[in-house]
Structure formats: structure tokens, C-alpha cells
Backbone as JSON, one array per atom type, in Angstrom:
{
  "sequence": "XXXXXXXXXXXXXXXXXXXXXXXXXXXXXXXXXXXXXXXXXXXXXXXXXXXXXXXXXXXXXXXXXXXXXXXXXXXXXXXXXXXXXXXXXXXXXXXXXXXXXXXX",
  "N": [[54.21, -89.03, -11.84], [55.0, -88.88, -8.45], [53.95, -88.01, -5.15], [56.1, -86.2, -2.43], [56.23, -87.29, 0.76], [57.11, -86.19, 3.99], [57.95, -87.26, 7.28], [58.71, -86.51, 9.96], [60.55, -85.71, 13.28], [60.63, -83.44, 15.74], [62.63, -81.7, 18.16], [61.58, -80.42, 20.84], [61.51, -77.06, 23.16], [62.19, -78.14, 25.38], [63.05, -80.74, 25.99], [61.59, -82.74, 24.87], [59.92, -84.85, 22.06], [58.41, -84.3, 19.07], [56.74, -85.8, 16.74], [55.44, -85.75, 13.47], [54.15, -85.75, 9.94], [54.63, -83.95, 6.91], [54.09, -82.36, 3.44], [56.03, -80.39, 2.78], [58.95, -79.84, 4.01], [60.78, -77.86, 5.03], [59.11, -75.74, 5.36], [57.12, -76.77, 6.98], [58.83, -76.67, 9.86], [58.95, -74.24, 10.19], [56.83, -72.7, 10.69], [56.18, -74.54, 12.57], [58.08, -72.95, 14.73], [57.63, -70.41, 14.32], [55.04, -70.59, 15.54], [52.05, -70.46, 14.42], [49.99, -72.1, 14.78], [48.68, -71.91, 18.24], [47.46, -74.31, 19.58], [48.79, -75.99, 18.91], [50.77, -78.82, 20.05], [53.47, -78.12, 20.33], [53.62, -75.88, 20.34], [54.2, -73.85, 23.29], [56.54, -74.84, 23.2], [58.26, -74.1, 22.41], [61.74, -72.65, 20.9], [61.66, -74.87, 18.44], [63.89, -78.05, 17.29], [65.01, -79.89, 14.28], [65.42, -82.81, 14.37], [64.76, -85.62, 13.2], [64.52, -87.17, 9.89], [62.5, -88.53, 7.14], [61.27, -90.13, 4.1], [58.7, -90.32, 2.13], [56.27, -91.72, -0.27], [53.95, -92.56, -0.2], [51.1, -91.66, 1.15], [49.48, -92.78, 2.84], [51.47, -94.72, 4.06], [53.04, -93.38, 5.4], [51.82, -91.92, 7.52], [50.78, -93.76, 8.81], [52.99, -94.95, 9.88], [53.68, -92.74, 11.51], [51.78, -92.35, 13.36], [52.69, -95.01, 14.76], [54.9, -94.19, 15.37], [54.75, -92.16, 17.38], [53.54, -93.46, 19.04], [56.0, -94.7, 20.78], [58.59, -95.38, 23.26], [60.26, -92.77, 24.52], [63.22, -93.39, 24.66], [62.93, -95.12, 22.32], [62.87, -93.09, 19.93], [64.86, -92.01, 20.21], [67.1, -93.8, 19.83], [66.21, -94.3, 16.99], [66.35, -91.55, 15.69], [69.7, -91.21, 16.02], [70.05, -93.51, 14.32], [70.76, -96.06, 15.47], [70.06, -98.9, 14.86], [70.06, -101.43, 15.95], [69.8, -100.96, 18.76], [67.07, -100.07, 18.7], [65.87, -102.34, 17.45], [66.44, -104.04, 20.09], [65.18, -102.32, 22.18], [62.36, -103.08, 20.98], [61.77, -105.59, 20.87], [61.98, -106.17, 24.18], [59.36, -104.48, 24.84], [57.43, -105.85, 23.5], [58.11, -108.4, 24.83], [57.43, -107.11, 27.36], [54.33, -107.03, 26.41], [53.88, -109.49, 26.22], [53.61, -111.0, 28.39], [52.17, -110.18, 30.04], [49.88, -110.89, 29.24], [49.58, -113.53, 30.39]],
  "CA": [[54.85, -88.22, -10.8], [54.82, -89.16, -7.04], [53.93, -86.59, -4.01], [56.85, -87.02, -1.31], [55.48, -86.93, 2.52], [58.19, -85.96, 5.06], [57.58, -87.94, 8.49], [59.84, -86.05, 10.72], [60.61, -85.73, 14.47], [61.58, -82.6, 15.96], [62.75, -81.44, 19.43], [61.46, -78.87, 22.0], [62.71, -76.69, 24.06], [61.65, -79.07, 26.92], [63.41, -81.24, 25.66], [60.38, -83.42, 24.75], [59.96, -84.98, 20.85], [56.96, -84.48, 18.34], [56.27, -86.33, 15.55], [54.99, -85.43, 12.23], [53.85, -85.6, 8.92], [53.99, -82.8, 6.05], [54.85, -82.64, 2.57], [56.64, -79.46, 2.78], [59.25, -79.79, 5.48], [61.14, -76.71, 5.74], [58.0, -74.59, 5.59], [56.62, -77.11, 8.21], [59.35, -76.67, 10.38], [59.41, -72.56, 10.3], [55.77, -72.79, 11.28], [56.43, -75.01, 13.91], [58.97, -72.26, 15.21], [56.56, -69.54, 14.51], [53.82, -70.59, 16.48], [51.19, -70.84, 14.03], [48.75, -72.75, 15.8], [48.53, -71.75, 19.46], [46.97, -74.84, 20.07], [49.22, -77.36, 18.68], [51.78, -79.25, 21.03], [54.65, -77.17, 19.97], [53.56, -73.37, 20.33], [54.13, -73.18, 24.17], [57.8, -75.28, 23.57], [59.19, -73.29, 20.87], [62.18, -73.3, 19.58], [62.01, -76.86, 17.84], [65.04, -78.26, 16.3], [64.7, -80.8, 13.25], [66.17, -83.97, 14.72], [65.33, -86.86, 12.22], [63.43, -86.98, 8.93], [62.68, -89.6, 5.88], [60.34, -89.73, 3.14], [57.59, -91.78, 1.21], [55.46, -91.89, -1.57], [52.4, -93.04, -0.09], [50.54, -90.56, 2.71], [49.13, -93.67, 4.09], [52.67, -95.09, 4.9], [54.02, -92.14, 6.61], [51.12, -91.88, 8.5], [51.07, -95.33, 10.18], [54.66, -94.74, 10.93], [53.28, -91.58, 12.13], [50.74, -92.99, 14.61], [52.89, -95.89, 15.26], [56.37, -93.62, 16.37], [54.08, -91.5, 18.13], [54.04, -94.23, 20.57], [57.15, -94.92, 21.21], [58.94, -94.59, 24.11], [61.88, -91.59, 24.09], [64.44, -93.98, 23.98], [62.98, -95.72, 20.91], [63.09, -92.43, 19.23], [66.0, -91.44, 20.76], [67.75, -94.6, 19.04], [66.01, -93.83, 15.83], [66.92, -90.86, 15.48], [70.78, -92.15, 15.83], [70.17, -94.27, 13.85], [70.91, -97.34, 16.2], [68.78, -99.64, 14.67], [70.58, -102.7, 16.95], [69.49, -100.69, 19.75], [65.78, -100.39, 18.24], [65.4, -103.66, 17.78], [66.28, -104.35, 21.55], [64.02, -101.92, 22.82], [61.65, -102.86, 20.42], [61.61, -106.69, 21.86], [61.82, -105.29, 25.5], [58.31, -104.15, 24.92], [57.07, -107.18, 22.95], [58.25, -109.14, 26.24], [56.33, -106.99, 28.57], [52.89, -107.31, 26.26], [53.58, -111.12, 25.98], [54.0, -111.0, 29.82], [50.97, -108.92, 30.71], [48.52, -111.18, 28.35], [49.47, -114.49, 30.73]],
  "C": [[54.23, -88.57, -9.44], [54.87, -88.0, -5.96], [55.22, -86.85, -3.08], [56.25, -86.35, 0.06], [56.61, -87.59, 3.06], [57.79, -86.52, 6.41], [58.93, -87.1, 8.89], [59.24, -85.98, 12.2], [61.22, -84.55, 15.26], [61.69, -82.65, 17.62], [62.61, -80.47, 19.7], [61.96, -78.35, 22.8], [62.73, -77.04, 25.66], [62.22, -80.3, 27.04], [62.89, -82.57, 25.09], [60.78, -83.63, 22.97], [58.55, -84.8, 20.53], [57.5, -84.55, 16.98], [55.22, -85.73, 14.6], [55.16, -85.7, 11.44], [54.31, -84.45, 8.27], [54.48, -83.43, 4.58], [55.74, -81.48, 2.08], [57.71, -79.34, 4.41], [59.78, -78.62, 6.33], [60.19, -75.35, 6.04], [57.37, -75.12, 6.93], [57.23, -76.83, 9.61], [59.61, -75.09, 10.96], [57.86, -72.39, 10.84], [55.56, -73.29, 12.35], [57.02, -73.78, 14.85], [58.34, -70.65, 15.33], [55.08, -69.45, 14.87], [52.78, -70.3, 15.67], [50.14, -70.69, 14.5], [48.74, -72.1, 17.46], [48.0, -72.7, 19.92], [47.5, -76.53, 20.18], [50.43, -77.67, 19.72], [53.02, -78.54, 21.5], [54.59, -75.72, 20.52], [54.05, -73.59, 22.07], [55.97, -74.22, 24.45], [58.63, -75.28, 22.14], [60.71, -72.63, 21.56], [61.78, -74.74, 19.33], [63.16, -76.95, 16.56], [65.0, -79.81, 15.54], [65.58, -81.9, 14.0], [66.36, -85.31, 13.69], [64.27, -86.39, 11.14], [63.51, -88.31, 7.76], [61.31, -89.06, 5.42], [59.52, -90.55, 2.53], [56.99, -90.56, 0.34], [53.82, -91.9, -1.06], [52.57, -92.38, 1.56], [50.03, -91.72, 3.46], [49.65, -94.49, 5.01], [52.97, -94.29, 5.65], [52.72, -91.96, 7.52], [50.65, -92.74, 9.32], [52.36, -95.04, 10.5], [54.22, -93.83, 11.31], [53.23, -91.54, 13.4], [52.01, -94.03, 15.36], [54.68, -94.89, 16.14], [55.53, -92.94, 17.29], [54.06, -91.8, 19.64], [54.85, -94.82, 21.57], [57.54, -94.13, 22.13], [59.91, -93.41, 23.97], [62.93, -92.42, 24.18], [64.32, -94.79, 22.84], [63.0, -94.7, 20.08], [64.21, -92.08, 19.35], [67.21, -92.42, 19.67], [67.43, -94.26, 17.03], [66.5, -92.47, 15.05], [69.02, -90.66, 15.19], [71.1, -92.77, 14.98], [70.84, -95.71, 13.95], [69.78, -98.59, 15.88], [68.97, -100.86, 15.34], [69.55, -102.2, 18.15], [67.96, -100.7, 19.68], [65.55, -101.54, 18.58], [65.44, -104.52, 19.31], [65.46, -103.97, 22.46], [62.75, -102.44, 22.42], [61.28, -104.56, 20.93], [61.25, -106.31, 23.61], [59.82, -105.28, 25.71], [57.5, -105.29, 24.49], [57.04, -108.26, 24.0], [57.67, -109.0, 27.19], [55.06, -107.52, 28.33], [53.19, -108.81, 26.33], [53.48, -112.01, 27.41], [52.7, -110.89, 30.42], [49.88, -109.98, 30.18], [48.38, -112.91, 29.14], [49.41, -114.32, 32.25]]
}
């Protein structure tokens, strides 16, 4: 038997995204919305509405995609979420072009 870990992305009422982990999503997501934490990103841009989500097996996959969407700009989530993965991959060069730019 395999654990499943939810990587999801929700939206604030700032219109801002945050990324996450759990392995419980709709409990994660009602906690998000009930302010919990007071300290976490979310509590002072509540509501949050579930925007994208997928799933793994392995906590150490979803948590490099974690870290690594984290950094993405808002229109690479913005596409992801969409599910524009053409458009991904354009942004996702774009950036690849600046660092390969920046390093000469």
C-alpha cells in the first residue's frame, strides 16, 4: 500500500497563489480557510479557492515539485493550472534564455 501526497495550488483573496503539499487535501484546504495558523501565508488572505491539484506516491517527489513551482513565475502557474502545457514550455524556455544570457 502506497501513501498519496496532494501537491496543490490554491488562490487568495489577493489574488496571489500558494503552493502546497498535504496528504489530506480537503481537510488541508478547510484549514487553509479557517485560519489555523495565524502565521502561515494564507491566514491574513483568506478565502482560498482550490485552483489545481495532482498526486504522487513518493513525499520526496511532490516536494521538489513543491519547492520547484514555488518559484515560478504567476504566469507559469497560471498556465499550469490551465493546463497549457505549450504555453509552459514557452515560458519555461523564456527563463532558460534569460539564465543562459545572464551567465555570458
Amino acid at each position: 500500500m502506497y501513501k498519496v501526497i496532494y501537491l496543490y495550488i490554491v488562490q487568495c483573496s489577493d489574488k496571489s497563489f500558494y503552493v502546497g503539499v498535504t496528504n489530506n487535501l480537503d481537510k488541508r484546504i478547510i484549514e487553509h480557510n479557517e485560519g489555523i495558523n495565524i502565521t502561515s501565508y494564507t491566514y491574513l488572505r483568506r478565502p482560498v479557492t482550490l485552483m489545481y491539484h495532482t498526486y504522487f506516491t513518493d513525499f520526496n517527489l511532490a516536494f521538489q515539485w513543491e519547492t520547484r513551482i514555488k518559484k515560478w513565475s504567476r504566469a507559469k502557474k497560471q498556465a499550469l493550472i490551465d493546463g497549457d502545457f505549450e504555453l509552459l514550455k514557452i515560458l519555461s524556455k523564456k527563463i532558460l534564455e534569460k539564465k543562459v544570457r545572464s551567465k555570458y
